[in-house]
mmCIF file of the N, C-alpha and C atoms, coordinates in Angstrom:
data_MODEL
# 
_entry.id   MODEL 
# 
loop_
_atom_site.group_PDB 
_atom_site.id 
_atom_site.type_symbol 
_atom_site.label_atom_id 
_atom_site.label_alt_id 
_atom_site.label_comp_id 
_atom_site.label_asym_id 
_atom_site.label_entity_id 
_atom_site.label_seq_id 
_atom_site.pdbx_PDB_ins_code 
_atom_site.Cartn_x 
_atom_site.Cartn_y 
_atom_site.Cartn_z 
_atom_site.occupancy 
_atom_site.B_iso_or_equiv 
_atom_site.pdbx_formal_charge 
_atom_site.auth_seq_id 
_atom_site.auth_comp_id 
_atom_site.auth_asym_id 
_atom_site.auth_atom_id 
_atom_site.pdbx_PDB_model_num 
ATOM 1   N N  . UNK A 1 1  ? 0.828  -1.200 0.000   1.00 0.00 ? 1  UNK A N  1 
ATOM 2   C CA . UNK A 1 1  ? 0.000  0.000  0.000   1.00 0.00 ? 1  UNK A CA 1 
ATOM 3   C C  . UNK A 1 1  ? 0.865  1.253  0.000   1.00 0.00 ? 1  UNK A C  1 
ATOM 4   N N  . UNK A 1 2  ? 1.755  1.023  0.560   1.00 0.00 ? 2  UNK A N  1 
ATOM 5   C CA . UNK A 1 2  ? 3.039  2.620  0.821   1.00 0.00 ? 2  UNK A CA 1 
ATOM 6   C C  . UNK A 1 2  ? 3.416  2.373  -0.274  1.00 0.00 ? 2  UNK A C  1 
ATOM 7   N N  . UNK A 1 3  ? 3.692  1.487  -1.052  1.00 0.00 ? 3  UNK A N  1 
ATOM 8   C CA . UNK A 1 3  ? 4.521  1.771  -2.130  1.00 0.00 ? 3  UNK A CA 1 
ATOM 9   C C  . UNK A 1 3  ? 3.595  2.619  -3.617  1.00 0.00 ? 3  UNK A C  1 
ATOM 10  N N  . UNK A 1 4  ? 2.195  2.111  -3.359  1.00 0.00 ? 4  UNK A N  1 
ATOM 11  C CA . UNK A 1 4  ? 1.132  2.664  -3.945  1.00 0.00 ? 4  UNK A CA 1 
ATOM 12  C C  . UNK A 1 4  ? 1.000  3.951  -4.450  1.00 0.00 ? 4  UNK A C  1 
ATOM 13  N N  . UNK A 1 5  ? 1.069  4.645  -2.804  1.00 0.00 ? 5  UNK A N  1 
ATOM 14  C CA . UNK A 1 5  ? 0.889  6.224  -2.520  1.00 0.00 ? 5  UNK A CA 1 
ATOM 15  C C  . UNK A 1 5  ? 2.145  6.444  -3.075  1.00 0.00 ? 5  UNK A C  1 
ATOM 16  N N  . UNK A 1 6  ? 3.514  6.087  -2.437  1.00 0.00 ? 6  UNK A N  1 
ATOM 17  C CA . UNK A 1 6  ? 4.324  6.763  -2.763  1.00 0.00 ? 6  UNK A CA 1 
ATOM 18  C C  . UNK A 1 6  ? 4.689  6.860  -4.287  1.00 0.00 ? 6  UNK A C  1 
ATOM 19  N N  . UNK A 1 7  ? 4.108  6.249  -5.367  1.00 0.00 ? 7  UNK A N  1 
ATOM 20  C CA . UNK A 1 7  ? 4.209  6.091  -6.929  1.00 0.00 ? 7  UNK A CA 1 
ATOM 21  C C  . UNK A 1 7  ? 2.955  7.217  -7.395  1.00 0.00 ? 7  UNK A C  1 
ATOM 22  N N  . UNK A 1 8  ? 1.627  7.469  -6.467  1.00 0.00 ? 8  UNK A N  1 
ATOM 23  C CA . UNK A 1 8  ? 1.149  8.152  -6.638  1.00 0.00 ? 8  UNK A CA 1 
ATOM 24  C C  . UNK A 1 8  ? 1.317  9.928  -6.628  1.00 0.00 ? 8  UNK A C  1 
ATOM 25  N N  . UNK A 1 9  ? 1.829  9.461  -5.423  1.00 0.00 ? 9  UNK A N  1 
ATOM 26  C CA . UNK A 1 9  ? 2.894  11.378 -4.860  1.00 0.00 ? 9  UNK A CA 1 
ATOM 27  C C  . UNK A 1 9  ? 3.496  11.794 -5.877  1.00 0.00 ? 9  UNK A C  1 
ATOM 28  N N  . UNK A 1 10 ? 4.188  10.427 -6.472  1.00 0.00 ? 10 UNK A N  1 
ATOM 29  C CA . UNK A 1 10 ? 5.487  11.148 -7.315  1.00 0.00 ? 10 UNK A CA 1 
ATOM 30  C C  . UNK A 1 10 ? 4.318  11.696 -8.206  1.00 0.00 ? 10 UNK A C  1 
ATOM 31  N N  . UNK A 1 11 ? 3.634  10.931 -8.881  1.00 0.00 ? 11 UNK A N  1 
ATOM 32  C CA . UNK A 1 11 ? 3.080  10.342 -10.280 1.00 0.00 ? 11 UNK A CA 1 
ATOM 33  C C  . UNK A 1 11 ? 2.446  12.693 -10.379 1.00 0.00 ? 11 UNK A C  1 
ATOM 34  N N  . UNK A 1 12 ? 1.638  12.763 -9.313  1.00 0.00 ? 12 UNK A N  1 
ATOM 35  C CA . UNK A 1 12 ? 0.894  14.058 -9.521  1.00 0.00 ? 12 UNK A CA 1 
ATOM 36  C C  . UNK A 1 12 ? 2.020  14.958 -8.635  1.00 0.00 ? 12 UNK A C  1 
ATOM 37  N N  . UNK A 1 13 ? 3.304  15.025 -8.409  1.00 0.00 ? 13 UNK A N  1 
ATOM 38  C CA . UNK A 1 13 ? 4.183  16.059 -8.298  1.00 0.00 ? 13 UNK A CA 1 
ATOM 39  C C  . UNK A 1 13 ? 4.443  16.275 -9.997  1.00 0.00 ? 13 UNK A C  1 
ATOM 40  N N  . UNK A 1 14 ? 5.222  15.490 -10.703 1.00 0.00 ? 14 UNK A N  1 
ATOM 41  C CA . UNK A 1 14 ? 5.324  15.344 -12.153 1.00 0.00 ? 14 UNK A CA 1 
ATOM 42  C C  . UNK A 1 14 ? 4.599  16.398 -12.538 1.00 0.00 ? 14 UNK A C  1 
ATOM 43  N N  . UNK A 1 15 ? 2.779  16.080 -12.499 1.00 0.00 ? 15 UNK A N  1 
ATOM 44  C CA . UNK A 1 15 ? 2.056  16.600 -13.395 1.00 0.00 ? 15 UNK A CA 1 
ATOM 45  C C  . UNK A 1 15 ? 1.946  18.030 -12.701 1.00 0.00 ? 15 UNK A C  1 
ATOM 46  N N  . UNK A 1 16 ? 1.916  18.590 -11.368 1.00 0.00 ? 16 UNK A N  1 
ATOM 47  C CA . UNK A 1 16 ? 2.201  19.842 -10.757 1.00 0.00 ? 16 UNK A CA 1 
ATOM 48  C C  . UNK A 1 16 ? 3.262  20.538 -10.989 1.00 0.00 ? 16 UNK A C  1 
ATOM 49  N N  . UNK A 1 17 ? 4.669  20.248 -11.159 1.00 0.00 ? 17 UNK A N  1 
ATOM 50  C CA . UNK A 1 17 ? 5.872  20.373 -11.605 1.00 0.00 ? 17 UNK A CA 1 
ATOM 51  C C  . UNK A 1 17 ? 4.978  21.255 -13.316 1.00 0.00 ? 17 UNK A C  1 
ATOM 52  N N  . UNK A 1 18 ? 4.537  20.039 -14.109 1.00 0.00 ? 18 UNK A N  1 
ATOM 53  C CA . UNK A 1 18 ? 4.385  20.369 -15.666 1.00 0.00 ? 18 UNK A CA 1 
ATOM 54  C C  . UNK A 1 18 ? 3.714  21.265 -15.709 1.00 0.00 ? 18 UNK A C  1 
ATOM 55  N N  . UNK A 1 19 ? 2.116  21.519 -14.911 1.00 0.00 ? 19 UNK A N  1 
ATOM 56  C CA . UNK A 1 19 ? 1.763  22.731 -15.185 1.00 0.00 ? 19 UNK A CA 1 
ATOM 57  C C  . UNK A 1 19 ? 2.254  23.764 -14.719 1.00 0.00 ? 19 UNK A C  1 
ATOM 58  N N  . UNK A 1 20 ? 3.348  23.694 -13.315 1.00 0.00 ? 20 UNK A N  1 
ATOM 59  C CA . UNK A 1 20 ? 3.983  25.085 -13.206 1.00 0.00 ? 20 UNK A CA 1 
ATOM 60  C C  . UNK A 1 20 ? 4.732  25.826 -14.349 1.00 0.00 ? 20 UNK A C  1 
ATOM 61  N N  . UNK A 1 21 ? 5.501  24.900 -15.130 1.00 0.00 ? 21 UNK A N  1 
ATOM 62  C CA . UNK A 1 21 ? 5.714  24.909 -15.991 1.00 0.00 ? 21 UNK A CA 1 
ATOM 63  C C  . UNK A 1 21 ? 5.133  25.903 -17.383 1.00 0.00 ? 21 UNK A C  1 
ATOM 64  N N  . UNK A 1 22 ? 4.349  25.466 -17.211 1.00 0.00 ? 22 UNK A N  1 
ATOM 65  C CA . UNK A 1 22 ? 3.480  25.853 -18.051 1.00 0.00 ? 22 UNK A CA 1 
ATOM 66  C C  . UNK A 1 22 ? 2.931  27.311 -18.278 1.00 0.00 ? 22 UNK A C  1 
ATOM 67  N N  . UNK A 1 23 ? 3.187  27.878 -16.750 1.00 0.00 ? 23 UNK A N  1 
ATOM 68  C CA . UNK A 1 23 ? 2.742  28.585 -16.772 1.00 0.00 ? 23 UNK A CA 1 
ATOM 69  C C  . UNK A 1 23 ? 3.656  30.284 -16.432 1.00 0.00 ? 23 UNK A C  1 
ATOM 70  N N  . UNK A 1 24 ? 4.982  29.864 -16.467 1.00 0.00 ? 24 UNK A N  1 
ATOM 71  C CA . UNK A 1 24 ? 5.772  30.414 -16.288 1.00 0.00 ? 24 UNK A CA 1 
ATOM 72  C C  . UNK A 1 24 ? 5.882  31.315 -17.602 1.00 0.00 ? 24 UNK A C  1 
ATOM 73  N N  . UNK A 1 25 ? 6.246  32.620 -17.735 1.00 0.00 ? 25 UNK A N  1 
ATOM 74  C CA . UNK A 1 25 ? 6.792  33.264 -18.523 1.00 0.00 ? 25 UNK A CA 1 
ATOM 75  C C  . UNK A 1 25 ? 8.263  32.924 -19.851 1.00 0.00 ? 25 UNK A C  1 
ATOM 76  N N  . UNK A 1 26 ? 8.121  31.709 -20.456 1.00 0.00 ? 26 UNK A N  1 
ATOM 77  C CA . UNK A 1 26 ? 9.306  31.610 -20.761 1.00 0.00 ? 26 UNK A CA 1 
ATOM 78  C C  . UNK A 1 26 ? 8.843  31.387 -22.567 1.00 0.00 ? 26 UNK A C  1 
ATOM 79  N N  . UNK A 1 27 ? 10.009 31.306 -23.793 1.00 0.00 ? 27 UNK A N  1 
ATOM 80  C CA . UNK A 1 27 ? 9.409  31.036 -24.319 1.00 0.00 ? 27 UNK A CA 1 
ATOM 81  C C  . UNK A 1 27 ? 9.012  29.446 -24.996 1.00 0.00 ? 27 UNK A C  1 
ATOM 82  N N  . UNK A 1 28 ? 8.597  29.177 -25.899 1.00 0.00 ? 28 UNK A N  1 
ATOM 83  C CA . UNK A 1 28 ? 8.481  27.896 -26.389 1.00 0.00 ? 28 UNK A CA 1 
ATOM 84  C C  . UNK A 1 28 ? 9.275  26.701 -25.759 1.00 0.00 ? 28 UNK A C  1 
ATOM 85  N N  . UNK A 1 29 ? 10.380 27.128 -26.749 1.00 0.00 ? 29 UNK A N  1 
ATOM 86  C CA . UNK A 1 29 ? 11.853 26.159 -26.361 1.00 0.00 ? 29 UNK A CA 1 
ATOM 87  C C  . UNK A 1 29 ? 12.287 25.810 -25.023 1.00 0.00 ? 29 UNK A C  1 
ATOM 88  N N  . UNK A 1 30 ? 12.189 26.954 -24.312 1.00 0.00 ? 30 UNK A N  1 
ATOM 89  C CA . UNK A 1 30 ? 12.831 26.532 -23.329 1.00 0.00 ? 30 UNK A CA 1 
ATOM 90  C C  . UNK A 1 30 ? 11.698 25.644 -22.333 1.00 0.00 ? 30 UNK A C  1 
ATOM 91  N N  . UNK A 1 31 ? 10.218 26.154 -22.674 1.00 0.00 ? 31 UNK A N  1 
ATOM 92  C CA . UNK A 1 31 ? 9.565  25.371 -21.661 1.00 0.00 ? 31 UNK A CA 1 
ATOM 93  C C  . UNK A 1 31 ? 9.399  23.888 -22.195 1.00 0.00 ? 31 UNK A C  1 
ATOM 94  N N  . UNK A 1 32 ? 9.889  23.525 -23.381 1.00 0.00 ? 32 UNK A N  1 
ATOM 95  C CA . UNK A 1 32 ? 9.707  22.326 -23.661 1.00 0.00 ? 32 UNK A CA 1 
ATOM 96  C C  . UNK A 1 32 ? 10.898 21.832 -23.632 1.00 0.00 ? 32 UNK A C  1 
ATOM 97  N N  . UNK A 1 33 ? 12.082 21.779 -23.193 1.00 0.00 ? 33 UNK A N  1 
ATOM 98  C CA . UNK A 1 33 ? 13.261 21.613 -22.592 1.00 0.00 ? 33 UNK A CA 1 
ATOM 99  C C  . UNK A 1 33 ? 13.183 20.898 -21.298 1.00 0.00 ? 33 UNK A C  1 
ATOM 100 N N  . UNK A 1 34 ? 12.769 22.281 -20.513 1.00 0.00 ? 34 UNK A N  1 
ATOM 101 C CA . UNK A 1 34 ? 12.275 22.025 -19.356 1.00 0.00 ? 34 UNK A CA 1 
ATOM 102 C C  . UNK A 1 34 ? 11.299 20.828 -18.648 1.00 0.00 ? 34 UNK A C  1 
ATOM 103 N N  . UNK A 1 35 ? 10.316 20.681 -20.081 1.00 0.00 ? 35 UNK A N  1 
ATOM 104 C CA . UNK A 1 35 ? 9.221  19.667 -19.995 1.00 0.00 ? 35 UNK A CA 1 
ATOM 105 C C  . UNK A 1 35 ? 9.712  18.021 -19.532 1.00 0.00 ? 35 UNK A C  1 
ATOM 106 N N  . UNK A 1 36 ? 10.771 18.258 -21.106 1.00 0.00 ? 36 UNK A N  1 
ATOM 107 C CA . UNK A 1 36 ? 11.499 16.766 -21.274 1.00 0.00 ? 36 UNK A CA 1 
ATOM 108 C C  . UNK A 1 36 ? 12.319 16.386 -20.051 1.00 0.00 ? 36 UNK A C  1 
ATOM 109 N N  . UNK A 1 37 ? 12.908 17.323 -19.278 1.00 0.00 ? 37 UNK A N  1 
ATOM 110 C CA . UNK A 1 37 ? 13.861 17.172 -18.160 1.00 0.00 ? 37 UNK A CA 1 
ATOM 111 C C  . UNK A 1 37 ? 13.071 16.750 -16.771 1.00 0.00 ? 37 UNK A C  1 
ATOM 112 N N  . UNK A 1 38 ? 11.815 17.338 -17.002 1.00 0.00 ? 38 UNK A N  1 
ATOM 113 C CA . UNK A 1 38 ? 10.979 17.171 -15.840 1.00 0.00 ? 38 UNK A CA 1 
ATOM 114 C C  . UNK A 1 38 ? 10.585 15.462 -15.477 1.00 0.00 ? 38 UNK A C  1 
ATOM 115 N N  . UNK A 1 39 ? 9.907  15.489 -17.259 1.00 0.00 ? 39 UNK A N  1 
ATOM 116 C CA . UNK A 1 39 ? 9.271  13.964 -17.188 1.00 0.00 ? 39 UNK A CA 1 
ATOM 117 C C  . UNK A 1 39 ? 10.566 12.921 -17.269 1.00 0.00 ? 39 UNK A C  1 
ATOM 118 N N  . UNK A 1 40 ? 11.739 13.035 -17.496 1.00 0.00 ? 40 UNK A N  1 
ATOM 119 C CA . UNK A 1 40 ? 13.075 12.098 -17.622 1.00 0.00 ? 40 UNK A CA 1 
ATOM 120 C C  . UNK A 1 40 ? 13.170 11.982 -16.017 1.00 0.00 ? 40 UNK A C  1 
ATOM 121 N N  . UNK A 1 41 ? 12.844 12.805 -15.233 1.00 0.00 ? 41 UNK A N  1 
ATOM 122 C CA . UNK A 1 41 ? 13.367 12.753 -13.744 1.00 0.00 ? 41 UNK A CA 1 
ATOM 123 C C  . UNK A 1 41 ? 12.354 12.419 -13.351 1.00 0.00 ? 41 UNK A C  1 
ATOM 124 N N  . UNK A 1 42 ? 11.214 12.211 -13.622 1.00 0.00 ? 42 UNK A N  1 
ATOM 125 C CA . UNK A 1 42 ? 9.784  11.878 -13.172 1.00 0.00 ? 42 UNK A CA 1 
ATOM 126 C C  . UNK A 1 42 ? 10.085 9.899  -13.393 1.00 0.00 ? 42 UNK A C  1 
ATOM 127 N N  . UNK A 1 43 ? 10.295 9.940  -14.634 1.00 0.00 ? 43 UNK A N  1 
ATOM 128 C CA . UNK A 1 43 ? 10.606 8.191  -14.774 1.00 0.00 ? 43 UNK A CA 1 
ATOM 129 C C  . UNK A 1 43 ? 11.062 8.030  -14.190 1.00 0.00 ? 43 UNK A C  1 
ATOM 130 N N  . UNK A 1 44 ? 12.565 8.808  -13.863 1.00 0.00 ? 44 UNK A N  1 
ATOM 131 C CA . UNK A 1 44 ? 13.942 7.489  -12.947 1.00 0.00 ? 44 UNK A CA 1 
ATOM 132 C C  . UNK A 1 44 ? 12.874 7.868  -11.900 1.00 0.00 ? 44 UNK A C  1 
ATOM 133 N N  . UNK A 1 45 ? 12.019 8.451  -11.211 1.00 0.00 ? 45 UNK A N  1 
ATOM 134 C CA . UNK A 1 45 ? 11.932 8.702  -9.498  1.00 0.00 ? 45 UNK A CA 1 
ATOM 135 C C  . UNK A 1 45 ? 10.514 7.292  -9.675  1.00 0.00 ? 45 UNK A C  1 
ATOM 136 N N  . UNK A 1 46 ? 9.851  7.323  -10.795 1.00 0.00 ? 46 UNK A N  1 
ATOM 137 C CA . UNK A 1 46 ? 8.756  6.033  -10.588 1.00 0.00 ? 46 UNK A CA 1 
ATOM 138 C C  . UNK A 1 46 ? 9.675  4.622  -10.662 1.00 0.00 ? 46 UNK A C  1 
ATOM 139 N N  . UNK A 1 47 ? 10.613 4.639  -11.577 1.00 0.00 ? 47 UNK A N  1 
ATOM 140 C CA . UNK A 1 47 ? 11.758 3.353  -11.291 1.00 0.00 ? 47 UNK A CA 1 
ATOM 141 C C  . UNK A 1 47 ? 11.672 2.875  -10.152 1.00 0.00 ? 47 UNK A C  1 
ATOM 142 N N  . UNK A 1 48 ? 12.280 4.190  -9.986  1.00 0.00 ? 48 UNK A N  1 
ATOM 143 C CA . UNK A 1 48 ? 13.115 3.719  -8.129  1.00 0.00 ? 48 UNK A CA 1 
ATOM 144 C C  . UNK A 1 48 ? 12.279 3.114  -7.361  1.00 0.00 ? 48 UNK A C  1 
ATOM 145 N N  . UNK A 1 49 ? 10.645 3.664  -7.474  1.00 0.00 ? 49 UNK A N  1 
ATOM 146 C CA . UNK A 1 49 ? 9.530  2.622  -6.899  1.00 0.00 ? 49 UNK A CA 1 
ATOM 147 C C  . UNK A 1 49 ? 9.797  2.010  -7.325  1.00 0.00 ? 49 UNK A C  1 
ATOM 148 N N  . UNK A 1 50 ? 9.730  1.260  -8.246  1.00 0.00 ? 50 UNK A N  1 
ATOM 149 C CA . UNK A 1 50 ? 9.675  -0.226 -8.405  1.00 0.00 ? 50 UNK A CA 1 
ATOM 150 C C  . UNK A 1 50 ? 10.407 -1.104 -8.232  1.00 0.00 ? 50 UNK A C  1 
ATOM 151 N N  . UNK A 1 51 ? 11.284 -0.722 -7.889  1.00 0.00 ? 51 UNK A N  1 
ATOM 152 C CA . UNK A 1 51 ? 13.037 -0.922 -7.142  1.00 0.00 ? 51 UNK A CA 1 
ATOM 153 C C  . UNK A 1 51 ? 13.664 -1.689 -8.832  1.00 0.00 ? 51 UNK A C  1 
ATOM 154 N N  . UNK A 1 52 ? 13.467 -1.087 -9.758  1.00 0.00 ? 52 UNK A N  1 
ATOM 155 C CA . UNK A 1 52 ? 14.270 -1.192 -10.827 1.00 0.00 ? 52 UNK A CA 1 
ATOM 156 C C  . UNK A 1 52 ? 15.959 -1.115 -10.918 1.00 0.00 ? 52 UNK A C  1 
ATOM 157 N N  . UNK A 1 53 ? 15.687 0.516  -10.104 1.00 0.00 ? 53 UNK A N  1 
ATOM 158 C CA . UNK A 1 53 ? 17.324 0.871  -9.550  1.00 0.00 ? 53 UNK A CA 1 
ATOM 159 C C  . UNK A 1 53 ? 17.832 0.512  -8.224  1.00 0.00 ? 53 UNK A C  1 
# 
């Protein structure tokens, strides 16, 4: 069950992270930079649930 939540926490920090994102003053490029870096660190942190790493 902890391992549940804690895949869940991550899962909607990710998507809170993306719309901050989103909503920041920046232009195109960089927020989709930003995007890709977000969700790449979003995978390894759901990995690590799964004890992949």
């Amino acid at each position: 069950m902890g391992l549940l939540i804690g895949i869940l926490i991550t899962f909607l920090v990710i998507v809170l992270v993306l719309y901050l994102v989103q909503r920041l003053p920046l232009d195109a490029r960089a927020k989709q930079i930003v995007q890709i870096i977000v969700i790449i660190i979003g995978i390894i942190s759901l990995l690590k649930y799964l004890a992949v790493f």
